[in-house]
PLY file of the C-alpha trace (Angstrom):
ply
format ascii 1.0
element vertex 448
property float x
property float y
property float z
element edge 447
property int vertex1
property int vertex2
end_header
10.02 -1.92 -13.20
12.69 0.43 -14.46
13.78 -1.49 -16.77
17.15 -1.06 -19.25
17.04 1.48 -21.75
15.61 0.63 -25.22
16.95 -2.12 -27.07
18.64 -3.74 -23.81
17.51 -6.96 -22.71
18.41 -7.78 -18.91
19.41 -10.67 -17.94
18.56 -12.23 -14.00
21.95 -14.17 -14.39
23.99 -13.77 -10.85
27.11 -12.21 -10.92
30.44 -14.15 -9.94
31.53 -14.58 -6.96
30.90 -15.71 -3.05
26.62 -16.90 -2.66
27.69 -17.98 0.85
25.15 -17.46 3.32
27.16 -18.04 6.50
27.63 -14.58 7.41
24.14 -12.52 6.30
21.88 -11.81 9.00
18.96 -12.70 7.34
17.10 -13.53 10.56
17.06 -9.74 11.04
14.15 -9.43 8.24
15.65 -8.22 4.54
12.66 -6.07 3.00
12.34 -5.83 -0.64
10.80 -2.58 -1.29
10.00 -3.13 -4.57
9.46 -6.68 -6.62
6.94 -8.09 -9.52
6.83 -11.62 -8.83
3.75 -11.98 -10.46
4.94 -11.26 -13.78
6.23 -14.76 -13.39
3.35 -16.92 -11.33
5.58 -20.25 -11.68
7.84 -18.61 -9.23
5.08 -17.61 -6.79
5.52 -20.99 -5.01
9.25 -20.55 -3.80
8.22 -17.25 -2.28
7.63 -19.58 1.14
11.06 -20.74 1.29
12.91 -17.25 0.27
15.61 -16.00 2.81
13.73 -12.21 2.49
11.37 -11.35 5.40
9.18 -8.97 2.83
8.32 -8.74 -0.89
6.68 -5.37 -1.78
4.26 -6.70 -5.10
3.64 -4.09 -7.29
0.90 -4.23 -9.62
1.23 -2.43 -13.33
-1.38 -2.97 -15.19
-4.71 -4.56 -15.98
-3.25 -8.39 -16.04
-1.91 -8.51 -13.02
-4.40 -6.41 -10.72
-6.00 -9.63 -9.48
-3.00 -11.55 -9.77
-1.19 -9.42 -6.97
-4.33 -9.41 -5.04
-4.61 -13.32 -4.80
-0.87 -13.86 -3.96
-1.67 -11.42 -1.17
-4.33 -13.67 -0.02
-2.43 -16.39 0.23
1.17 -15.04 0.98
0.38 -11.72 2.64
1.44 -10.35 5.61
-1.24 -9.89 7.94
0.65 -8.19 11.21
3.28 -5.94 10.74
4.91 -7.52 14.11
5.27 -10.34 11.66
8.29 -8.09 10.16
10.60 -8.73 12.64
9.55 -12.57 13.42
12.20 -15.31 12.04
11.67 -15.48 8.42
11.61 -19.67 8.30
9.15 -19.71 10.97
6.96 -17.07 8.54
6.15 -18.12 4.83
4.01 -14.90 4.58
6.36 -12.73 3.15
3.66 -10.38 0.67
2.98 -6.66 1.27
0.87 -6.16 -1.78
0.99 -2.35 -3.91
-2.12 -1.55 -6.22
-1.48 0.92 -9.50
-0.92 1.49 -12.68
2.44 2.06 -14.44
3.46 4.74 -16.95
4.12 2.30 -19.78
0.95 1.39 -19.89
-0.84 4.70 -19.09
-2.07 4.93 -22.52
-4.69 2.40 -22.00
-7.03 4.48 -19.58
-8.45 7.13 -20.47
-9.27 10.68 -17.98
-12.70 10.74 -17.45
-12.46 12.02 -13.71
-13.93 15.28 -12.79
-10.64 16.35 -11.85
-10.57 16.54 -16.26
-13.18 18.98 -16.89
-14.95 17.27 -19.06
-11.81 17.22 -21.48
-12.18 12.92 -21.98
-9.70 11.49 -25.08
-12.98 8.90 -24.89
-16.78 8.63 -24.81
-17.51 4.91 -23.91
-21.10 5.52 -24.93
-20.62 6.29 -28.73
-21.92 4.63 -31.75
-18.65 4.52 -33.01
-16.27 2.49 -30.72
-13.74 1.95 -32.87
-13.96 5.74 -33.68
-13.24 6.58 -30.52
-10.42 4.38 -29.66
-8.38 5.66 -32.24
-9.34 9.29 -31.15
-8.00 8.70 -27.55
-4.49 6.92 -28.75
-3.95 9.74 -31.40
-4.51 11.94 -28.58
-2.21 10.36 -26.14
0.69 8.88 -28.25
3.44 11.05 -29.29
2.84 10.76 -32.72
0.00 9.49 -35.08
-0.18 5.73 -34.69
-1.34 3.94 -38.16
-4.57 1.61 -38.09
-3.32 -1.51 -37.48
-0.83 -0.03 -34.43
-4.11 0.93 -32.88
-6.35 -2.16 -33.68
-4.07 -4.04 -31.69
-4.10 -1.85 -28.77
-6.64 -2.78 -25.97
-9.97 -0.69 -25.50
-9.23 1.65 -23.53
-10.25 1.50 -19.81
-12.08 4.59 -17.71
-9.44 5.70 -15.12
-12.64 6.23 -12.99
-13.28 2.35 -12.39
-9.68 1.89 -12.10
-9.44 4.08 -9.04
-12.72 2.56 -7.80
-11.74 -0.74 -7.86
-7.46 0.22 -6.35
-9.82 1.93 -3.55
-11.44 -1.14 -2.80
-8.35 -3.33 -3.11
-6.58 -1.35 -0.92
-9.37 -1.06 1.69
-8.88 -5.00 1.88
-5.23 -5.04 2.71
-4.50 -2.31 5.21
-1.07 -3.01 4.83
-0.57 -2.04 0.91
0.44 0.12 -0.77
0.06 2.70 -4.07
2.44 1.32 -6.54
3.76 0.85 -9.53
3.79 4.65 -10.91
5.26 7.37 -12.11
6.45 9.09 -14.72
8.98 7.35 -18.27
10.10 9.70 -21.34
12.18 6.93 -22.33
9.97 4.17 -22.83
8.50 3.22 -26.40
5.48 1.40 -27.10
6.42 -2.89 -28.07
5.08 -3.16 -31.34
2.04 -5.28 -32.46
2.25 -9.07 -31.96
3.36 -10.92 -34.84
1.59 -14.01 -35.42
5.03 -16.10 -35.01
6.03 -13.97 -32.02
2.54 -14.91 -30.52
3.19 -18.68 -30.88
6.26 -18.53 -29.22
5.39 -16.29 -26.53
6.16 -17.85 -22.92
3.59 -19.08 -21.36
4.71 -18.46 -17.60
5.27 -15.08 -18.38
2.09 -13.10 -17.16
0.66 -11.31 -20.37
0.68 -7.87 -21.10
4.61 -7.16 -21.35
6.78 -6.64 -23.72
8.34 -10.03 -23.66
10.95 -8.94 -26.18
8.92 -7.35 -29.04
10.31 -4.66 -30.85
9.56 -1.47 -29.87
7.49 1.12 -32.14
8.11 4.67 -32.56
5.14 5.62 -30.22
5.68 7.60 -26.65
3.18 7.78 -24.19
3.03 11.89 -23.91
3.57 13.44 -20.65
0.95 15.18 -19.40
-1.30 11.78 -20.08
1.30 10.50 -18.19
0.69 13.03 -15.47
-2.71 12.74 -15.31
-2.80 8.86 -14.52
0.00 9.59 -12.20
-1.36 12.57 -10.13
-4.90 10.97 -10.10
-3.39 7.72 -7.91
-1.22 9.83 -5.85
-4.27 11.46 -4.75
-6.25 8.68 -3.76
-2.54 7.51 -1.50
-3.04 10.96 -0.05
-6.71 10.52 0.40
-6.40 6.87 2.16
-3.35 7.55 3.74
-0.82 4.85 2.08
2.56 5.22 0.86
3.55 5.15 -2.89
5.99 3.59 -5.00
7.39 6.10 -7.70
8.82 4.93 -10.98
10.99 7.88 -12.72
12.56 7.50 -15.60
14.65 10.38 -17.41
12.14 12.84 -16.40
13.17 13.49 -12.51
12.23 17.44 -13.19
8.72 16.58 -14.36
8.25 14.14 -11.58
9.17 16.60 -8.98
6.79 18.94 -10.48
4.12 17.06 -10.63
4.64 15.50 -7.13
5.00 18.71 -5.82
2.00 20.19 -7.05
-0.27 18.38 -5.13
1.69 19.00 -1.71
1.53 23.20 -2.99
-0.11 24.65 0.14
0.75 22.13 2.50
4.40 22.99 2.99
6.23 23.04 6.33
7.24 25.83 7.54
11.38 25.77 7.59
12.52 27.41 11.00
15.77 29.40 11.04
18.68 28.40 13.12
18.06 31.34 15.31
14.44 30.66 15.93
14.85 27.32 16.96
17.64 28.42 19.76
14.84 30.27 20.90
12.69 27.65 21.42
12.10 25.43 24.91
14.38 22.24 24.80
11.57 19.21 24.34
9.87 21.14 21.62
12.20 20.92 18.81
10.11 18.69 16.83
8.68 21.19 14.30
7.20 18.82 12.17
4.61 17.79 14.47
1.11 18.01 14.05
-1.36 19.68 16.86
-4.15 19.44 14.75
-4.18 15.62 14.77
-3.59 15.79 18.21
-6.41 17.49 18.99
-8.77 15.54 16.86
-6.92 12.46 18.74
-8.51 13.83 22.01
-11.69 14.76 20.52
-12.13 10.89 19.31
-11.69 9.67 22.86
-13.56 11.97 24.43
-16.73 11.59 22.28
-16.46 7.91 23.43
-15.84 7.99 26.91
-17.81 11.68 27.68
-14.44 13.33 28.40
-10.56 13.08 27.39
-9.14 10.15 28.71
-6.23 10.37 30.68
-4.30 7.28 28.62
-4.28 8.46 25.26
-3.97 6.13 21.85
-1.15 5.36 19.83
-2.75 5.94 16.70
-3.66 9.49 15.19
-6.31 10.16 13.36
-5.33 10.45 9.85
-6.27 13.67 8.23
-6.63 12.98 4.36
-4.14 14.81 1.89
-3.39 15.79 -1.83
-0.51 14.02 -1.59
0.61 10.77 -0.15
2.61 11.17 3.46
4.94 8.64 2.36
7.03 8.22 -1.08
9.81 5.76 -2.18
11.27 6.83 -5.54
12.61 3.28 -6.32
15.27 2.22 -7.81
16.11 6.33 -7.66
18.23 6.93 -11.07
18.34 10.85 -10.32
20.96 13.25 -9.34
22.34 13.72 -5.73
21.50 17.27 -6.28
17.37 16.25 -6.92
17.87 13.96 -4.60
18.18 17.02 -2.37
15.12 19.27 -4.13
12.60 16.02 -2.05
14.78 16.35 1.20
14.31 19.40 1.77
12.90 20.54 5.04
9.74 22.21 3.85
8.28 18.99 1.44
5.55 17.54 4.13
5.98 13.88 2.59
8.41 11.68 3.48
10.66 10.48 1.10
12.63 7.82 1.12
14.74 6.58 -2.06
15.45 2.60 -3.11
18.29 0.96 -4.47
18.65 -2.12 -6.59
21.57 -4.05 -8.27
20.09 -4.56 -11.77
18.89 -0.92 -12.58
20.93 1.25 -10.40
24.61 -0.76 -11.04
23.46 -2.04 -14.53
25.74 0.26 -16.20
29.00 2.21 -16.17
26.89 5.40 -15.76
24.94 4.13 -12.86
28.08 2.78 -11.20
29.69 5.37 -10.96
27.31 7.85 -8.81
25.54 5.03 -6.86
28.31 5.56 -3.88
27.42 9.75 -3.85
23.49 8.97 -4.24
23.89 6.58 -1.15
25.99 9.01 0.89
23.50 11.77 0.08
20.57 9.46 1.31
19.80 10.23 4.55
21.01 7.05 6.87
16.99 7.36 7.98
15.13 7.44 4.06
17.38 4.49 2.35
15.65 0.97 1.15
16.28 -1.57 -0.74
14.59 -3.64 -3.65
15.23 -5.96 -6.27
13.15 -5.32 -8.89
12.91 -8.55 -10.61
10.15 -10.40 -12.21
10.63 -13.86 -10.22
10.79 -14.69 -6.83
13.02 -17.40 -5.58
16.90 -17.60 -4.96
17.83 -14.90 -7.50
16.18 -12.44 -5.86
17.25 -13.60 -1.86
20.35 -12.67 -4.05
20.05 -9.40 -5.19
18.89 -8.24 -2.28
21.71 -9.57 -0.19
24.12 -7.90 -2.78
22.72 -4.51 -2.82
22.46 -4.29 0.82
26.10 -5.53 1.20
27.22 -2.85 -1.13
24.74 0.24 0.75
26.37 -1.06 4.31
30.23 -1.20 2.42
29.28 2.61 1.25
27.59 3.45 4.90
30.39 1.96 6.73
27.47 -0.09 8.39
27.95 -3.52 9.57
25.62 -5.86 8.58
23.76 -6.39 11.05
23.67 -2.48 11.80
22.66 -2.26 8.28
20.05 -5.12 8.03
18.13 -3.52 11.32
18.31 0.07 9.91
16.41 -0.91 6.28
14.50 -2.86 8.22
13.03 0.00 10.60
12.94 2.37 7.23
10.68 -0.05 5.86
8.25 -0.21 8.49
8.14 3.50 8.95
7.65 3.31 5.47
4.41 0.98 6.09
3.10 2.07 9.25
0.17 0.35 10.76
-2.71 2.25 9.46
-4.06 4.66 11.44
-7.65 5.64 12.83
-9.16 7.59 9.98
-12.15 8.99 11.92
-14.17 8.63 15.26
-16.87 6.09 13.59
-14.38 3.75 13.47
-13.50 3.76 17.12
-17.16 4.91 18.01
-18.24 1.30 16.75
-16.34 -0.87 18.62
-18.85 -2.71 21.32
-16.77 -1.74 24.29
-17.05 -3.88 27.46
-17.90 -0.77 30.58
-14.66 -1.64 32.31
-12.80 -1.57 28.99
-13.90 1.60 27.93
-10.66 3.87 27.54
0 1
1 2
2 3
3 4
4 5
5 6
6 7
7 8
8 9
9 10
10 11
11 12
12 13
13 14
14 15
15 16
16 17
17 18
18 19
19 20
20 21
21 22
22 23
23 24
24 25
25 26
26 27
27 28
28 29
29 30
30 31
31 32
32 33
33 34
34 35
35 36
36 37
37 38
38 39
39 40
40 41
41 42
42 43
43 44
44 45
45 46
46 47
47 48
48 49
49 50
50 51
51 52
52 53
53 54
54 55
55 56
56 57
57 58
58 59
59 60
60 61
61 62
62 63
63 64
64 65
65 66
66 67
67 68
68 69
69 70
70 71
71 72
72 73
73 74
74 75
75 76
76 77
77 78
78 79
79 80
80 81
81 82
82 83
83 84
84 85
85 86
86 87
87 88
88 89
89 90
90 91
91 92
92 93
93 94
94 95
95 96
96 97
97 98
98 99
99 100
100 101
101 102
102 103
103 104
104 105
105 106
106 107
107 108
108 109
109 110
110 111
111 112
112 113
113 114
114 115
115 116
116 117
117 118
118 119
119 120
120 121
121 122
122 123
123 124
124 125
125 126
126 127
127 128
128 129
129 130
130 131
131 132
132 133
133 134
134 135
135 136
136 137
137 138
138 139
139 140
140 141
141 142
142 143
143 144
144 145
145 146
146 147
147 148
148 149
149 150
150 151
151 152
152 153
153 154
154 155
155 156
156 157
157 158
158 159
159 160
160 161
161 162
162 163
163 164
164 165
165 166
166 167
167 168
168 169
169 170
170 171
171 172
172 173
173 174
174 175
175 176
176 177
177 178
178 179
179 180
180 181
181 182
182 183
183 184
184 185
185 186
186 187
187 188
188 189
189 190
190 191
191 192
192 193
193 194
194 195
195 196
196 197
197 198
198 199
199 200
200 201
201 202
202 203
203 204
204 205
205 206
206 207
207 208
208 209
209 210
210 211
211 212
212 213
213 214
214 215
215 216
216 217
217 218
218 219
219 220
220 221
221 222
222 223
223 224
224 225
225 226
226 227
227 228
228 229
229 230
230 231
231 232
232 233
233 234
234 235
235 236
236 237
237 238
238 239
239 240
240 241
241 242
242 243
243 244
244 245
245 246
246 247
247 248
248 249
249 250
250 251
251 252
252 253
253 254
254 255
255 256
256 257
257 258
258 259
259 260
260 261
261 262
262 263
263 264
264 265
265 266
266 267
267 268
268 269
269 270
270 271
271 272
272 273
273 274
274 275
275 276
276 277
277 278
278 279
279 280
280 281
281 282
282 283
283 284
284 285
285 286
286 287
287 288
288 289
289 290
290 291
291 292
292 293
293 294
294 295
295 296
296 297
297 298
298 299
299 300
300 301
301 302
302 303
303 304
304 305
305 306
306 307
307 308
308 309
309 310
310 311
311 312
312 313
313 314
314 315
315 316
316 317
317 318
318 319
319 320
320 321
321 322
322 323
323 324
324 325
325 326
326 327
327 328
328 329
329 330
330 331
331 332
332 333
333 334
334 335
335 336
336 337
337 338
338 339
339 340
340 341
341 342
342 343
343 344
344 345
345 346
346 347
347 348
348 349
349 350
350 351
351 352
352 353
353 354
354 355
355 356
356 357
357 358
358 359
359 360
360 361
361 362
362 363
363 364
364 365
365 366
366 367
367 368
368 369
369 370
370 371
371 372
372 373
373 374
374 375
375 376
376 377
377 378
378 379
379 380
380 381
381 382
382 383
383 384
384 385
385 386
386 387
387 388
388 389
389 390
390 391
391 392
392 393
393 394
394 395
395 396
396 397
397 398
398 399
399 400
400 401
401 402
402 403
403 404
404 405
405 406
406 407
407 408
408 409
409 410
410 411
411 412
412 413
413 414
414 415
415 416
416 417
417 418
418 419
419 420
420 421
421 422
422 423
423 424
424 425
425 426
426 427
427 428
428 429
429 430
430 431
431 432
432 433
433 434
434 435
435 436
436 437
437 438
438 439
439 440
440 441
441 442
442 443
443 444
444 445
445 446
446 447
């Protein structure tokens, strides 16, 4: 949810030219990193008969929580084997994402311990209304009049919104953190007009802008931050990727990102040191310690190490997530760069759509340097759209035709390649300690 710049409207229209089919590999499995098809729940019943293998949902805000969660229910993906499995033969195509998106981060307010104390909000005052207008004159970038802030929503604890994302995500193993991020760009719609309100569209799912104009009002960024950094941490915490929205502020994102992995850095071996080093141990990324705890698991169940290990690890919670995708990346090659660098311990991978990242002349013109700067092993794909159906099957076969034209891929090379970057993306969740495995009713001769 990107978006176009203020003012713009953008328009789902296709583009001219060739729709033919004939030649796309879609039996490969096409994942769409990043989609909101629940912004527009008439369109949630084509999602069966879409050409795409996978439709990452994000969520955004409080409208469409429940809404992603129910499409999940009834179009999820339950088995990530189901990835690779003919996409006709599969009309589950939804990996849901749970979060909450920097245009509407005003509407929580910090009450976390993680605060201090420091709230914009006390839910148990006398004077409600009081308070609300403390907490938006304390998170918009300028002073918002009385009837801008009347027609704001309450504002909602960021403590039962991280409750209720741990829960949701502790019900689909398979989702993920997402939409959020960081926007200086983005302004505020302004208040519903009583006209506007009786022409609104009903399909659309409420809480967008749905054309209003837009007021002078900024969310400011370190409420921005806060709401960001508090969601990353529970990723890091439950071990699930995230899906980053950034939005002309790429050098406070990587800030704030890389705060939480501060500490955690790997350690960047020199040329030299790894010549040193035994072939078969080059991999210095690896991680002993969850080895070890991998051992200590099996051997607490079977009285000693087995001699057939697992193919899960034990996940060892984090400050950070262990997996990022900065979607629809709008940023430099050369920041690009600052999250590949060997010593970040997340894994970042960067997604490319047609309607935000070749929506202008600007983003033309360095989409073919950002994609040959994109490691062949951290590139995905999205559409980004509102709507599922045939217009996005469409923008996801154009974006991916363009990455494989810039790749000198073929297709199918291409198709299989975005394919395995999404599931390494999504991994099937691990063991996160020995209670899980030490409650399984093993049979004697199963035991491992």
């Amino acid at each position: 949810m990107c978006g176009p710049s203020e003012g713009q409207s953008r328009s789902h229209e296709r583009r001219s030219g060739t729709d033919d089919d004939g030649d796309f590999p879609w039996d490969l499995g096409v994942c769409d990193a990043h989609c909101h098809p629940t912004d527009t729940m008439t369109s949630i019943e084509s999602i069966s008969s879409m050409r795409a293998r996978v439709l990452t949902a994000m969520s955004t805000r409080s409208q469409d929580q429940d809404l992603v969660a129910s499409v999940a229910a009834e179009h999820g993906i339950r088995d990530r084997s189901a990835l690779v499995s003919d996409c006709q033969e599969a009309p589950r195509k939804i990996v849901p994402a749970f979060g909450w998106h920097p245009w509407f981060s005003h509407q929580l307010f910090d009450d976390t311990a993680g605060n201090g104390g420091n709230s914009t909000y006390d839910p148990s005052s006398s004077s409600l209304a009081e308070q609300k207008a403390k907490h938006y004159e304390a998170v918009l970038s300028s002073f918002p009049d009385a009837e801008f802030v009347a027609s704001l929503p309450d504002p909602k604890p960021l403590s039962g919104f991280l409750a209720e994302t741990r829960q949701r995500l502790e019900e689909n193993p398979l989702a993920l953190i997402g939409e959020v991020g960081l926007d200086k760009a983005f302004r505020l719609p302004s208040a519903w007009k009583e006209d506007e309100q009786q022409e609104r569209d009903e399909g659309l799912t409420p809480g967008g802008r749905e054309g209003r104009l837009l007021s002078p009002y900024h969310v400011k960024m370190p409420h921005q931050t806060q709401i960001l950094t508090a969601q990353l941490r529970l990723a890091g915490e439950l071990g699930r990727a995230a899906s980053v929205h950034g939005v002309q502020a790429h050098g406070v994102l990587f800030d704030a990102i890389s705060a939480l992995w501060k500490g955690h850095e790997k350690e960047v071996v020199s040329r030299r040191k790894q010549k040193m080093v035994a072939k078969g141990a080059e991999d210095f990324s690896s991680s002993s310690e969850e080895e070890e705890d991998e051992d200590d698991i099996w051997a607490e169940i079977n009285g000693q190490a087995p001699a057939a290990k697992p193919r899960q690890k034990k996940y060892k919670p984090k400050p950070f997530p262990p997996r990022i995708c900065l979607h629809s990346f709008s940023g430099s090659a050369q920041v690009m760069k600052q999250y590949l660098h060997p010593a970040v311990p997340a894994t970042m991978y960067f997604s490319f759509s047609t309607v935000i990242n070749l929506a202008t002349a600007g983003g033309k013109d360095k989409f073919p340097e950002l994609v040959k700067t994109c490691p062949d092993d951290r590139i995905l794909i999205e559409s980004d759209l509102h709507t599922a159906g045939e217009d996005m099957d469409y923008y996801l076969k154009d974006i991916c035709r363009k990455i494989c034209e810039i790749k000198k891929w073929t297709l199918q090379e291409g198709i299989e390649k975005l394919r395995k970057n999404y599931e390494e993306l999504n991994p099937q969740p691990r063991c996160r300690d020995a209670e899980l495995l030490l409650s399984v009713d093993w049979p004697d001769d199963k035991i491992p």
